[in-house]
Each structure stands twice: as structure tokens, then as C-alpha cells.
VMD Tcl script that builds the backbone (N, CA, C; Angstrom):
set m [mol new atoms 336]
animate dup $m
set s [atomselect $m all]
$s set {name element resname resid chain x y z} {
  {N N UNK 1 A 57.058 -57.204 33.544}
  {CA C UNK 1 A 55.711 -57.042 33.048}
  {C C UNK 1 A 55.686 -55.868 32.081}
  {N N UNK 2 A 54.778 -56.314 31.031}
  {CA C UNK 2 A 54.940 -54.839 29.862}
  {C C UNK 2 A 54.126 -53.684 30.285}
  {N N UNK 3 A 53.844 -52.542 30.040}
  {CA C UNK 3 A 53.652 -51.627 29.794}
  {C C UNK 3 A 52.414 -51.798 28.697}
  {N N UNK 4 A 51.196 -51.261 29.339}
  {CA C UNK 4 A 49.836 -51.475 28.406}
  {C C UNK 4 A 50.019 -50.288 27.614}
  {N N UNK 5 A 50.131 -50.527 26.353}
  {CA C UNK 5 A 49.909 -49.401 25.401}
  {C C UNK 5 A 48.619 -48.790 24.952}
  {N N UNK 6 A 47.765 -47.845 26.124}
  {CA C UNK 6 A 46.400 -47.342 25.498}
  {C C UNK 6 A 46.917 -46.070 24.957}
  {N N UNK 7 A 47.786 -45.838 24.501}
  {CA C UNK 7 A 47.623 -44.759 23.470}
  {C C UNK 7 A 47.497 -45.677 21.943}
  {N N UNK 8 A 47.813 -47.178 21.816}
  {CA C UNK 8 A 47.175 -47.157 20.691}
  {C C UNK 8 A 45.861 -47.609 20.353}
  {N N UNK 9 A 44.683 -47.482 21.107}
  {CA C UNK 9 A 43.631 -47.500 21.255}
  {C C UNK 9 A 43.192 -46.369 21.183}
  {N N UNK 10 A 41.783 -46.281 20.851}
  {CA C UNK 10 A 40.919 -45.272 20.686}
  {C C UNK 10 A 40.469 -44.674 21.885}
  {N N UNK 11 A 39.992 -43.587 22.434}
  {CA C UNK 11 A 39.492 -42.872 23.595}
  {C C UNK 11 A 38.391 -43.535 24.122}
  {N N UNK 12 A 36.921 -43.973 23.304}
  {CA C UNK 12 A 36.405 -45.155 23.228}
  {C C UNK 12 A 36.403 -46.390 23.463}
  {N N UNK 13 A 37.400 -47.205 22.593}
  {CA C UNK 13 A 38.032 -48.303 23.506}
  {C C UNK 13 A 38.428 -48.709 25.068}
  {N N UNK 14 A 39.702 -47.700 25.181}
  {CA C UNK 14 A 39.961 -47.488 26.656}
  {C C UNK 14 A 38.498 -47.010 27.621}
  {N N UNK 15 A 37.728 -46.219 27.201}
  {CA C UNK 15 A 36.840 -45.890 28.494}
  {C C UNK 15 A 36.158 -47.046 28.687}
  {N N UNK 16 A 35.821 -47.648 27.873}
  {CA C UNK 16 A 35.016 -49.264 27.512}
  {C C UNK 16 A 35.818 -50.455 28.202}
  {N N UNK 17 A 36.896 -50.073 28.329}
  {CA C UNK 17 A 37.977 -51.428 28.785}
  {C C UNK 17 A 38.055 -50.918 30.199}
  {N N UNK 18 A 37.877 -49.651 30.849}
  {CA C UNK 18 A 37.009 -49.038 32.018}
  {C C UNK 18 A 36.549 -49.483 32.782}
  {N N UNK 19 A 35.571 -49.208 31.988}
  {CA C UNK 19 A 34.284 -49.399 32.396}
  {C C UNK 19 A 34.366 -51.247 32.798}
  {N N UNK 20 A 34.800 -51.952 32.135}
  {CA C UNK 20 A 34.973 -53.502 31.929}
  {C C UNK 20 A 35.903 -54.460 33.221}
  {N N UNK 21 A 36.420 -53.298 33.486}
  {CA C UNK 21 A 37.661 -53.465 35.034}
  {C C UNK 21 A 36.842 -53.354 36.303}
  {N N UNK 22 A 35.733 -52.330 35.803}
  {CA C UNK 22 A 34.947 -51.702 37.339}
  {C C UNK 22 A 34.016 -53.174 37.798}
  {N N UNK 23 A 33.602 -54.327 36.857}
  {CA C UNK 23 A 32.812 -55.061 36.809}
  {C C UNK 23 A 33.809 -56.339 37.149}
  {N N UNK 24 A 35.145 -56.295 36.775}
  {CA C UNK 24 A 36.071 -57.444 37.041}
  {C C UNK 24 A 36.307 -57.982 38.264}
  {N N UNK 25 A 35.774 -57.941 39.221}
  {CA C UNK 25 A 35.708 -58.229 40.673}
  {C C UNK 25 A 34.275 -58.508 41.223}
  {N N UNK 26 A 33.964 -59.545 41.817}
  {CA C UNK 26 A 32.767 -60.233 42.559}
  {C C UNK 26 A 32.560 -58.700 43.425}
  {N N UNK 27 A 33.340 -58.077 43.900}
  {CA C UNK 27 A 32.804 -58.074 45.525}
  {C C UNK 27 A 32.316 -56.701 44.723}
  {N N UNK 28 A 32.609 -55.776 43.462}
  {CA C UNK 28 A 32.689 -54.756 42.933}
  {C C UNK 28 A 30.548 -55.796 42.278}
  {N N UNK 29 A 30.515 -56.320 41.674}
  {CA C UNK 29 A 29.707 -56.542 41.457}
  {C C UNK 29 A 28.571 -56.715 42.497}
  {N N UNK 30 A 28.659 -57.346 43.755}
  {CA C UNK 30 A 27.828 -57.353 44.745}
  {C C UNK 30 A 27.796 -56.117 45.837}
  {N N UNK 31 A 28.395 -54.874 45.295}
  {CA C UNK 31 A 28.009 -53.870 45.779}
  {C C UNK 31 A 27.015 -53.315 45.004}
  {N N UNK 32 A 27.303 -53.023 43.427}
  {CA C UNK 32 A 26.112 -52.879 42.509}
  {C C UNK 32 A 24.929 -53.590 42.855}
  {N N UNK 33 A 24.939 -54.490 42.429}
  {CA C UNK 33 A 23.950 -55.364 43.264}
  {C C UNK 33 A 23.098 -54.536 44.363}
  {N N UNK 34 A 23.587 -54.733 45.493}
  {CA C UNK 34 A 23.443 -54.335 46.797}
  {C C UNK 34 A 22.826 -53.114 46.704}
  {N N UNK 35 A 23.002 -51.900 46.025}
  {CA C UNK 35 A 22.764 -50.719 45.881}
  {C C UNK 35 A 21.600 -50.599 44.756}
  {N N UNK 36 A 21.394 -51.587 43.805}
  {CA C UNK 36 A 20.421 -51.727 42.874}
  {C C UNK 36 A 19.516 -52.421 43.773}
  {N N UNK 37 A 19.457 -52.916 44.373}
  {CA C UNK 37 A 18.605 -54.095 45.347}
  {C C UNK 37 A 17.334 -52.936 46.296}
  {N N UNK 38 A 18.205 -52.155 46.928}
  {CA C UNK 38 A 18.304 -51.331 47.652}
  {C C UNK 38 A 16.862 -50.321 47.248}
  {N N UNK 39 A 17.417 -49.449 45.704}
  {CA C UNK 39 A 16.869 -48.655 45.123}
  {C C UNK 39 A 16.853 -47.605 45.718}
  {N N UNK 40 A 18.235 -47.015 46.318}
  {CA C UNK 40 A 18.183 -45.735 47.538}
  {C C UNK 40 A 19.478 -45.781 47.830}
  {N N UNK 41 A 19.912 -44.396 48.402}
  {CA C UNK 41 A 20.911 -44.505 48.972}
  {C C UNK 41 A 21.193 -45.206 50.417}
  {N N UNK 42 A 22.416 -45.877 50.229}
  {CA C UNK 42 A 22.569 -46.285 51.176}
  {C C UNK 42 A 23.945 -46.116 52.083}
  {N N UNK 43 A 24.000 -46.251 53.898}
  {CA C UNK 43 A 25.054 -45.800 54.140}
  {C C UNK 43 A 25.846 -47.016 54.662}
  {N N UNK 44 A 27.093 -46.541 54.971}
  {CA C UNK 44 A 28.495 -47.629 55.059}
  {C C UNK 44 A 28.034 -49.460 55.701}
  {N N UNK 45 A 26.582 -49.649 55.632}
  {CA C UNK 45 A 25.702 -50.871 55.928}
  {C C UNK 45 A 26.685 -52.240 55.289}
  {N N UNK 46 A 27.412 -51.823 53.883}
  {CA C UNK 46 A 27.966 -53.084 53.069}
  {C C UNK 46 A 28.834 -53.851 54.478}
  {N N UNK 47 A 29.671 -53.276 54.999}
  {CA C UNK 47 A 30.672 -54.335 55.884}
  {C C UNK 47 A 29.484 -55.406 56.603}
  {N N UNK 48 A 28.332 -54.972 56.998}
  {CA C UNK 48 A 27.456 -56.553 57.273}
  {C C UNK 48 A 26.823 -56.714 56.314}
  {N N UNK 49 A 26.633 -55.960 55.286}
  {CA C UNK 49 A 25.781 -57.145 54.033}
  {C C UNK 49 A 26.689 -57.881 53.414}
  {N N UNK 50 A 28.221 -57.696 53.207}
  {CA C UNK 50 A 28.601 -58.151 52.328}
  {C C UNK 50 A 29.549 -59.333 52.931}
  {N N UNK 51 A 29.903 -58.646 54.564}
  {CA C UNK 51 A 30.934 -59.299 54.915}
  {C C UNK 51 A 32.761 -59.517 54.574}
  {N N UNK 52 A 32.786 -58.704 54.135}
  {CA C UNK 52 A 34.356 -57.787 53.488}
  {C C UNK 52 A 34.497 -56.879 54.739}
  {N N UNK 53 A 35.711 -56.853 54.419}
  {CA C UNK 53 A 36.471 -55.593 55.960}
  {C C UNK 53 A 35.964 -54.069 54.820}
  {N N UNK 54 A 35.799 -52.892 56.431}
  {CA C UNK 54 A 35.526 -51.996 55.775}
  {C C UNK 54 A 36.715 -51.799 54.927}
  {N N UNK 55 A 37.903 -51.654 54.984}
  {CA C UNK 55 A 39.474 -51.261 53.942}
  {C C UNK 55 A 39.121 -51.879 52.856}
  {N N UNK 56 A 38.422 -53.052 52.291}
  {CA C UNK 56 A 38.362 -53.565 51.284}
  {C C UNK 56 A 37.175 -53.480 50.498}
  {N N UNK 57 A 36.312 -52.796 50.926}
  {CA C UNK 57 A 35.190 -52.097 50.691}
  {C C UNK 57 A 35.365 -51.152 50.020}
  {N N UNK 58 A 36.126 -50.146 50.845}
  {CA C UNK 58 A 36.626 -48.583 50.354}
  {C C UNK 58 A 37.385 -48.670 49.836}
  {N N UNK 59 A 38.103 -49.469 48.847}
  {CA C UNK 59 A 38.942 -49.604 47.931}
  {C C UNK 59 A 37.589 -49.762 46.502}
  {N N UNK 60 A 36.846 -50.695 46.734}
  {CA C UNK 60 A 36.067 -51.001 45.473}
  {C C UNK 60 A 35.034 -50.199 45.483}
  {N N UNK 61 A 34.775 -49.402 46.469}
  {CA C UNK 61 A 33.743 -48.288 46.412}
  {C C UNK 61 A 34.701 -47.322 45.635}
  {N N UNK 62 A 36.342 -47.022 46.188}
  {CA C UNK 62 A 37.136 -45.825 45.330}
  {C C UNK 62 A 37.161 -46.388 43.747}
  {N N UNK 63 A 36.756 -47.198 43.405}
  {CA C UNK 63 A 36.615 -47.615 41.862}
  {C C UNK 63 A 35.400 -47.500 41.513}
  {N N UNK 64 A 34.590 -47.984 42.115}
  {CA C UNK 64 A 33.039 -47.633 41.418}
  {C C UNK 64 A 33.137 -46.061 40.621}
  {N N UNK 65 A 33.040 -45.516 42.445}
  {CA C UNK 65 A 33.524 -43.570 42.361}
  {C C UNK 65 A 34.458 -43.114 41.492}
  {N N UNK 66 A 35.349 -43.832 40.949}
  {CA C UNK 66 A 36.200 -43.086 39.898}
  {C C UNK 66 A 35.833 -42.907 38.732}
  {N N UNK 67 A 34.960 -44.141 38.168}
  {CA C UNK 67 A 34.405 -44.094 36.846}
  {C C UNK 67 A 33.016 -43.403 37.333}
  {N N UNK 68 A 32.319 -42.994 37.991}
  {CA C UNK 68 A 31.151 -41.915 38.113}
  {C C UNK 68 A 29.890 -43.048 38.214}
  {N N UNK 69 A 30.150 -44.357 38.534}
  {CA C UNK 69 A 29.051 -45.759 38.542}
  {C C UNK 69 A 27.941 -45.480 39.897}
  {N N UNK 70 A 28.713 -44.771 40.805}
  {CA C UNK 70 A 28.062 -44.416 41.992}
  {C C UNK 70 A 28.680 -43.509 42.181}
  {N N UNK 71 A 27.777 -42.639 42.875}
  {CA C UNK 71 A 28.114 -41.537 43.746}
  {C C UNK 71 A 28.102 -41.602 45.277}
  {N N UNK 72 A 28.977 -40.740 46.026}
  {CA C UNK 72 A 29.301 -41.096 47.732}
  {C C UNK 72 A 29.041 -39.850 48.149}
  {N N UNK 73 A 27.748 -39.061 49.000}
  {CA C UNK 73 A 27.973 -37.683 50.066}
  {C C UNK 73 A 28.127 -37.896 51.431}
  {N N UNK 74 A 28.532 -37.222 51.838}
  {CA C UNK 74 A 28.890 -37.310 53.581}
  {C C UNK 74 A 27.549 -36.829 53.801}
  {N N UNK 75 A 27.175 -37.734 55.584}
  {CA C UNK 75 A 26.212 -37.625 55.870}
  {C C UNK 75 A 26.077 -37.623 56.639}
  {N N UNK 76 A 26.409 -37.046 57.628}
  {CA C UNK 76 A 27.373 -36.560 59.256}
  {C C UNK 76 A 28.106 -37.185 59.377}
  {N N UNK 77 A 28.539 -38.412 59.972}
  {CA C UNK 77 A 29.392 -39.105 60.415}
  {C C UNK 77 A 29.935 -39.919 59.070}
  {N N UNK 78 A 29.109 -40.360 58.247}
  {CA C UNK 78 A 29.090 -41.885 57.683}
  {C C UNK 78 A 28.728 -41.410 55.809}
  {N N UNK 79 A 29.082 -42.071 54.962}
  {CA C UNK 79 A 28.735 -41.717 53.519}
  {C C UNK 79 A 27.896 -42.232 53.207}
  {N N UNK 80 A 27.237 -41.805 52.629}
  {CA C UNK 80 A 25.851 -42.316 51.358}
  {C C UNK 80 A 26.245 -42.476 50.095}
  {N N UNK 81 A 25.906 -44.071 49.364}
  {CA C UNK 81 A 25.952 -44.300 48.560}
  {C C UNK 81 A 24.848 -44.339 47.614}
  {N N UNK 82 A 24.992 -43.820 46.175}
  {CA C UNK 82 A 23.954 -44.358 45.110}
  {C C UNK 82 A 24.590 -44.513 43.862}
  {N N UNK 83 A 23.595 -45.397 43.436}
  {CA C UNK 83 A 23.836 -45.606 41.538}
  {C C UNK 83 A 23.724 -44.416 41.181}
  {N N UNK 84 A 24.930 -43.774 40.055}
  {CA C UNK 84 A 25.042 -42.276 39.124}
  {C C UNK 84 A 23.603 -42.557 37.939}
  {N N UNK 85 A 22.649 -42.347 37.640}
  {CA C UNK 85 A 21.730 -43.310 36.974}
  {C C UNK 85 A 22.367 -42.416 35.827}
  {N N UNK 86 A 22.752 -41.374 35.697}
  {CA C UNK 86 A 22.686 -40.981 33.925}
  {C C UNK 86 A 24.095 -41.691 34.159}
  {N N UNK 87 A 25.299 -41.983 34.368}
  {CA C UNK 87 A 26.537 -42.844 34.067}
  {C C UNK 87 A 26.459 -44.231 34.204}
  {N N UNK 88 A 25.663 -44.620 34.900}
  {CA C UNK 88 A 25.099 -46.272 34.642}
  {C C UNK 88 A 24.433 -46.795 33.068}
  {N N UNK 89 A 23.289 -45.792 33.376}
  {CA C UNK 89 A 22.556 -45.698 31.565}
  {C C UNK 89 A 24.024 -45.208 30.150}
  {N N UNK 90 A 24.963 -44.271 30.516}
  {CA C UNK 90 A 25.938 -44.466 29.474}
  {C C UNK 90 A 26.741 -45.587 29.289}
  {N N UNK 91 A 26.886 -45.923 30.682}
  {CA C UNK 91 A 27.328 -47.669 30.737}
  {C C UNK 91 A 26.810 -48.633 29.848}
  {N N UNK 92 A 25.464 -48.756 30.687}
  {CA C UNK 92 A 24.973 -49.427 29.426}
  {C C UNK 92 A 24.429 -49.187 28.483}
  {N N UNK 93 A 24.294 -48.071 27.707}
  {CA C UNK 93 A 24.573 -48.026 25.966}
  {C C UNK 93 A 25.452 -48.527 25.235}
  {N N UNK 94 A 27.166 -48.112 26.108}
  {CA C UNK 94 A 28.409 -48.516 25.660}
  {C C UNK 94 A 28.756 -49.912 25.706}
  {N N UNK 95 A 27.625 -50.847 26.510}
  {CA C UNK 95 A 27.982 -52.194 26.854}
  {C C UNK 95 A 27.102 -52.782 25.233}
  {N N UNK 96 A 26.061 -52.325 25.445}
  {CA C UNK 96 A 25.145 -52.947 24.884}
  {C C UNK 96 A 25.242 -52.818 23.097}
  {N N UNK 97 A 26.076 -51.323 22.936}
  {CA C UNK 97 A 26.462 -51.337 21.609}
  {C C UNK 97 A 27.003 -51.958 21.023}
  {N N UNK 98 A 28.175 -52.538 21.861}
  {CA C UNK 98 A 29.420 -53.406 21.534}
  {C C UNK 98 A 28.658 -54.646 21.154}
  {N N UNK 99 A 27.715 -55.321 22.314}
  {CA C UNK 99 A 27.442 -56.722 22.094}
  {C C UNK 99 A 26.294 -56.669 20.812}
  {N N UNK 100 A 25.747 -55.137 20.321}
  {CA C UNK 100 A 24.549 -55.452 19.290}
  {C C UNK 100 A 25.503 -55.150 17.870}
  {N N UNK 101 A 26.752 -55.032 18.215}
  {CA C UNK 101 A 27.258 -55.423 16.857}
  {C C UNK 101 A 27.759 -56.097 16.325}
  {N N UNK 102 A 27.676 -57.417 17.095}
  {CA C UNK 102 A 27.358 -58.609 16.610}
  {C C UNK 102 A 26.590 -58.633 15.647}
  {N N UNK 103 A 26.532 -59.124 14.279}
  {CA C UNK 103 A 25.324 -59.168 13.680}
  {C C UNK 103 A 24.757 -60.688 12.705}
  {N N UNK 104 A 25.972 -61.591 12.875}
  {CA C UNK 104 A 25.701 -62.817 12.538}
  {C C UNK 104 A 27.069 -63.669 12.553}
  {N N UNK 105 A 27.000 -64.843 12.605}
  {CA C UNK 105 A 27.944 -66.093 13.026}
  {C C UNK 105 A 28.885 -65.973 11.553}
  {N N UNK 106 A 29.972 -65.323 11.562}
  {CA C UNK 106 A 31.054 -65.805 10.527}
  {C C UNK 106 A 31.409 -67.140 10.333}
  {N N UNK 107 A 31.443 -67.359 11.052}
  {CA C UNK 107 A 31.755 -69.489 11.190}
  {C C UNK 107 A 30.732 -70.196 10.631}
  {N N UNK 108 A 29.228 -69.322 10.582}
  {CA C UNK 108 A 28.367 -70.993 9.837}
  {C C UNK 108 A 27.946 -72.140 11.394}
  {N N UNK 109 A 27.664 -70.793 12.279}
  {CA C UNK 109 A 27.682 -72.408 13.382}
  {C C UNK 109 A 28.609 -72.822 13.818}
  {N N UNK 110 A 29.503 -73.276 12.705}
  {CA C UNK 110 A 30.990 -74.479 12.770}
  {C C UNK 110 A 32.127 -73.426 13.620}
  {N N UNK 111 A 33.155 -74.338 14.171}
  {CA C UNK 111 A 33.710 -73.772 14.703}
  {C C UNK 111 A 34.649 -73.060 13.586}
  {N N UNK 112 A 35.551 -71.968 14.533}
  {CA C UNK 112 A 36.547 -71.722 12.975}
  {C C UNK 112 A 37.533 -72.306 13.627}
}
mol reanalyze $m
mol bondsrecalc $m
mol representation Tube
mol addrep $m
């Protein structure tokens, strides 16, 4: 298997291709979900909402948490989760830039 070359990408690019990995998984998406649903923090509750073992949980929670998508505090026993709202909102600027620069069909409709 090769060796991904992000040094020849932009700093930009790569955080964007990131950000794009954190979303590449259902169960990574139905925790967002879950926590947007919510509108609050919430604690280690996902193993019965979601039905995933806790180990496979805390793997896609350690990815959310790496890119700063949610934040985790201890809370005696058990962690609290929430949406990072100012790193969600840079999220989506960076999502939304990409797709608004689109700015019209090179093809004519037609396929190329």
C-alpha cells in the first residue's frame, strides 16, 4: 500500500480531507446526530442509543475529539459529551466554501 503524500497538498486541503474522514463512518455520523438531537451535553448514554459496544464508541468519540468536533469532561465517574460549536461552525464554513465554489456546469448539462 502507498504512502499518502500530504505534504503535497496544501495545509488547507489536508485539514479539509480531516475534517471529511471524521464524517466517513455511519456510526461517527449518528453520534453527531445524537448529540445535535440532544442539544446538551451528554453522558456515556450512546452504548444504548446507538447500540455499538462501548470500545467502539470510544474509538469514534477519540476521532470526533481529535479534530475539536466535540468536546469530552469528566464528570465523576462517567464523561460528558458536546458539540465544540465554534469548531463545528469552522467546519462548516470550510465545507460549505468548497461546495459554493461551484459556480456553474462546465459540461452544458451534457455529460463530459
Amino acid at each position: 500500500m502507498g504512502l499518502t503524500k500530504t505534504d503535497l497538498f496544501t495545509t488547507e486541503q489536508n485539514e479539509l480531507a480531516n475534517m471529511a474522514k471524521a464524517l466517513a463512518h455511519p456510526a461517527r455520523i449518528a453520534i453527531l446526530e445524537h448529540l445535535l438531537k440532544a442539544n446538551a451535553c451528554i453522558n456515556s448514554d450512546l452504548v444504548a442509543e446507538l447500540g455499538l459496544a462501548q470500545a467502539t464508541i470510544s474509538q469514534h468519540l477519540k476521532e470526533l475529539k481529535s479534530l475539536g468536533l466535540i468536546s469530552g469532561t469528566i464528570e465523576g465517574v462517567s464523561m460528558s459529551y458536546c458539540i465544540n460549536a465554534e469548531r463545528w461552525k469552522y467546519f462548516e464554513s470550510r465545507l460549505n466554501r468548497l461546495f459554493q465554489s461551484y459556480s456553474h456546469d462546465p459540461c452544458n448539462s451534457k455529460r463530459c
